[in-house]
C-alpha beads as a LAMMPS data file, in Angstrom:
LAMMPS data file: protein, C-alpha beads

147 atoms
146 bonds

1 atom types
1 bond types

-500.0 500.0 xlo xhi
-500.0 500.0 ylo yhi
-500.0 500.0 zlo zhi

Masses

1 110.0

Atoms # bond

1 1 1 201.242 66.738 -375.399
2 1 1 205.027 66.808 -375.765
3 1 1 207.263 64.940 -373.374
4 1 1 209.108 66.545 -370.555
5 1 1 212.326 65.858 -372.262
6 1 1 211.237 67.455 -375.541
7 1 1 209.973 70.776 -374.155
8 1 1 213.274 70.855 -372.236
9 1 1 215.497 70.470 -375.481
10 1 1 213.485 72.814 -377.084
11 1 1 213.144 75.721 -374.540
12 1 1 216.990 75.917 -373.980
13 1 1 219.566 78.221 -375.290
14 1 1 223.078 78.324 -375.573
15 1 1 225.107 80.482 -373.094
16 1 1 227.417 83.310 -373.746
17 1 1 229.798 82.261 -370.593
18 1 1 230.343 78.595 -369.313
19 1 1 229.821 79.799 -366.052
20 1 1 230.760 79.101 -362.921
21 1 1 233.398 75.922 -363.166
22 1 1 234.830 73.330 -361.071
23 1 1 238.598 73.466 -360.743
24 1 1 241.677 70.939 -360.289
25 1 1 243.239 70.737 -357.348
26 1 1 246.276 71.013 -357.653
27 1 1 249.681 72.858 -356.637
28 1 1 249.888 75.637 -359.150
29 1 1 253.582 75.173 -360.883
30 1 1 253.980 79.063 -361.405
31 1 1 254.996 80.483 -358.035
32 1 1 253.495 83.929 -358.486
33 1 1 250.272 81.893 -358.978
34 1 1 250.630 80.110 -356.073
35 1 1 251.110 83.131 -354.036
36 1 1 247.519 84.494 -355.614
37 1 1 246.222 81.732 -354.592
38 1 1 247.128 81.495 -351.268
39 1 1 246.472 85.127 -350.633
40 1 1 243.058 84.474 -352.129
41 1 1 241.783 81.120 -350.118
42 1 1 243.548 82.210 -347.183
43 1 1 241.084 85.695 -347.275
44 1 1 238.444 82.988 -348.312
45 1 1 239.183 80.638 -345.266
46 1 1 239.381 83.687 -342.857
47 1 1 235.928 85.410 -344.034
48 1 1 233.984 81.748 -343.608
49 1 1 235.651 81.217 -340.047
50 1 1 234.029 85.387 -339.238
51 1 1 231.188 84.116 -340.713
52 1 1 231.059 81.119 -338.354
53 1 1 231.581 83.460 -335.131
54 1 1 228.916 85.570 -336.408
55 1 1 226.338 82.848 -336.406
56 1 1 227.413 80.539 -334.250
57 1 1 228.617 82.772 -331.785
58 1 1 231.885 80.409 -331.220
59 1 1 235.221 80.769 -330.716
60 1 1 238.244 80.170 -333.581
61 1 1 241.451 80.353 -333.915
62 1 1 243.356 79.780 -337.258
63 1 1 247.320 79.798 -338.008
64 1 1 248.197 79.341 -341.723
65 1 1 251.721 79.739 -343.100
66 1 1 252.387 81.413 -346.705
67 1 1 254.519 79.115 -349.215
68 1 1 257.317 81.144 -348.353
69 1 1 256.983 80.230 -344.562
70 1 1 255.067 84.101 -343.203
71 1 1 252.551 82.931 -340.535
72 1 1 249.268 84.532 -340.916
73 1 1 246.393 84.047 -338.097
74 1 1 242.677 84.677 -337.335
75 1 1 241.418 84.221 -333.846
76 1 1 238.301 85.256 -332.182
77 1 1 238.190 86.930 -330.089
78 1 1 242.136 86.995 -330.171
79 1 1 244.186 84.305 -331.285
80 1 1 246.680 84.518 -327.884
81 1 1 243.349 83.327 -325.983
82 1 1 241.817 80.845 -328.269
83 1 1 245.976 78.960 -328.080
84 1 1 246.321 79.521 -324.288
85 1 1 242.576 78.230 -324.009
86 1 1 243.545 75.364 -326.061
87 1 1 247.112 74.845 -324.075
88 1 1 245.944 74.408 -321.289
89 1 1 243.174 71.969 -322.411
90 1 1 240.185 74.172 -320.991
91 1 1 236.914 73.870 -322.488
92 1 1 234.967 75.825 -320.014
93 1 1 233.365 79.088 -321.296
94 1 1 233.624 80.769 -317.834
95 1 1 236.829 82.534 -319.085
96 1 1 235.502 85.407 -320.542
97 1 1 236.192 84.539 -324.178
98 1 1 232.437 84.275 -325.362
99 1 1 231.270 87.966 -326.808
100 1 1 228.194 89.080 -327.953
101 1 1 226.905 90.030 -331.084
102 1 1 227.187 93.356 -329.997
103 1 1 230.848 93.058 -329.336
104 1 1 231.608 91.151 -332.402
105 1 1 230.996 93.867 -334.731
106 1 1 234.203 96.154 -334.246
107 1 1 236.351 92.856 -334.666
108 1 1 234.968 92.131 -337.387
109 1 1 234.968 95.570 -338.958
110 1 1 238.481 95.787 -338.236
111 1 1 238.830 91.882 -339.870
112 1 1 236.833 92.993 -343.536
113 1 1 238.628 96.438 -343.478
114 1 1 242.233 94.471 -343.260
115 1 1 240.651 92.189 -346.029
116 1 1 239.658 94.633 -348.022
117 1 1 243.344 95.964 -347.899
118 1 1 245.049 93.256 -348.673
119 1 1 242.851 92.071 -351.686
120 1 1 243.035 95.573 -353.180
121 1 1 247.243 95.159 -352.427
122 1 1 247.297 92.189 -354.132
123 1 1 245.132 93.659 -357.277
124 1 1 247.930 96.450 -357.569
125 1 1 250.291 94.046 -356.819
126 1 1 248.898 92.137 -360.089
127 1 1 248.405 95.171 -362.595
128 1 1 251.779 95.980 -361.671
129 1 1 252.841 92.504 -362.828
130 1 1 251.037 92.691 -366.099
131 1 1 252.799 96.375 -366.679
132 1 1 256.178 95.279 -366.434
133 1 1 255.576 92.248 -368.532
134 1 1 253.759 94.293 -371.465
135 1 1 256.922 96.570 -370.747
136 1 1 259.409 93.573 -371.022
137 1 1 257.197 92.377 -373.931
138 1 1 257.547 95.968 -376.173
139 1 1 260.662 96.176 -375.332
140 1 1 261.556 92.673 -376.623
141 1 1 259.321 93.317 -379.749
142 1 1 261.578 96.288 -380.539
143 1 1 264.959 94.874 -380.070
144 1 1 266.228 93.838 -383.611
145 1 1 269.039 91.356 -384.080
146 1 1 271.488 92.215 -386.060
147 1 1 273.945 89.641 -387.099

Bonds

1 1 1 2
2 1 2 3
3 1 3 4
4 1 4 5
5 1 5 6
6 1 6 7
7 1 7 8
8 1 8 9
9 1 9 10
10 1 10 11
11 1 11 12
12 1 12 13
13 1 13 14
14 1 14 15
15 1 15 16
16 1 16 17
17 1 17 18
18 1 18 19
19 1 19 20
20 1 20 21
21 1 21 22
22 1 22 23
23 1 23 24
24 1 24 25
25 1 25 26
26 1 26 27
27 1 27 28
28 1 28 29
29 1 29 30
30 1 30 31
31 1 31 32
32 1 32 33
33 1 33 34
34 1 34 35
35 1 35 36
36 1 36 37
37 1 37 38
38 1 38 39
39 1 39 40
40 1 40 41
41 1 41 42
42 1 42 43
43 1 43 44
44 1 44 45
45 1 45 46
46 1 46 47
47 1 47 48
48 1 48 49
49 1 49 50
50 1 50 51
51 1 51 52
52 1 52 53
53 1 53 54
54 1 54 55
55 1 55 56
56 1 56 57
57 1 57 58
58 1 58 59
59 1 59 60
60 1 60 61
61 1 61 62
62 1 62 63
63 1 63 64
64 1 64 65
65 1 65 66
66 1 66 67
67 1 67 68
68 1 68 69
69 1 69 70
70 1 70 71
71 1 71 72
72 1 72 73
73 1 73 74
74 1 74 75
75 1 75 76
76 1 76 77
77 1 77 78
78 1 78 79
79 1 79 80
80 1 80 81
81 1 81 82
82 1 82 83
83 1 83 84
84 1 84 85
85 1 85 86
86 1 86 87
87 1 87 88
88 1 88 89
89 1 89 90
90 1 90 91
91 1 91 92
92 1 92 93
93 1 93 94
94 1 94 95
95 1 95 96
96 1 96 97
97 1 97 98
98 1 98 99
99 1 99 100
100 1 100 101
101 1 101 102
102 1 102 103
103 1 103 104
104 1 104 105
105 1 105 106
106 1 106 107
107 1 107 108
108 1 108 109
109 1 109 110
110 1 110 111
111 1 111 112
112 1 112 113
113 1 113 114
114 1 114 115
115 1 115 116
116 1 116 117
117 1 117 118
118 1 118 119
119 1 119 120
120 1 120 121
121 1 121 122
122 1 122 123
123 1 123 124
124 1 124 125
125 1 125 126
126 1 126 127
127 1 127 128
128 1 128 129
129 1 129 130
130 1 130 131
131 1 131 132
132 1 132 133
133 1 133 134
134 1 134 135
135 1 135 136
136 1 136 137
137 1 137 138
138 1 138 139
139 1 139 140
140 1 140 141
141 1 141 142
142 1 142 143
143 1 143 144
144 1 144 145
145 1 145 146
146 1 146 147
């Protein structure tokens, strides 16, 4: 009987993609990829803190500001109670600011459509980017020096 180590080596294959892979962190130098990647962990952050509402049934508030200083926040149920609530240092849950599942929903809907938006923005936002720089590119490619 072969050992567990042999029938491993020999029952593997090699991989057309290297999957799924761990990445630096690190500021990105490029500031157009910086921006991506803000806009893109910032959706990220935002869909995990619904998610935590959803089955946790909690309350969260979340104020991020772009590189370029825009503020961008998430609260539920709204951001203007979640900072007053936490203000004025009250933990109780007598205020009214605990919803049900039932009441959850249209937030949320509201939350994934605005999402949804603003990734497909940024996509456009992105083609548009690799347009003008095949554009600049051609155009480059065609201009002969004459000297």
């Amino acid at each position: 009987m072969a050992s567990l180590n042999q029938t491993r080596s020999s029952n593997t294959t090699t991989k057309a993609t290297r999957g799924r892979q761990k990445i630096q962190i690190k500021k990105p130098e490029n500031e157009s990829s910086r921006q991506v990647t803000f806009a893109k962990r910032r959706n990220g952050l935002f869909n995990k803190a619904s998610e935590l509402c959803i089955l946790c049934g909690c309350n969260i508030g979340i104020i991020v500001f772009s590189p370029k200083g825009k503020p961008f926040c998430f609260g539920h149920p709204d951001i203007d109670m979640i900072l007053e609530r936490y203000l004025n240092k009250n933990p109780n849950h007598d205020d009214g600011l605990m919803m049900s599942g039932d009441d959850i929903a249209p937030c949320l809907e509201e939350f994934n459509k605005e999402s949804r938006e603003t990734l497909e923005k940024l996509e456009e936002e992105k083609s548009e980017a690799k347009r003008s720089k095949r554009k600049r590119r051609e155009k480059n490619e065609g201009t002969v020096l004459v000297g």
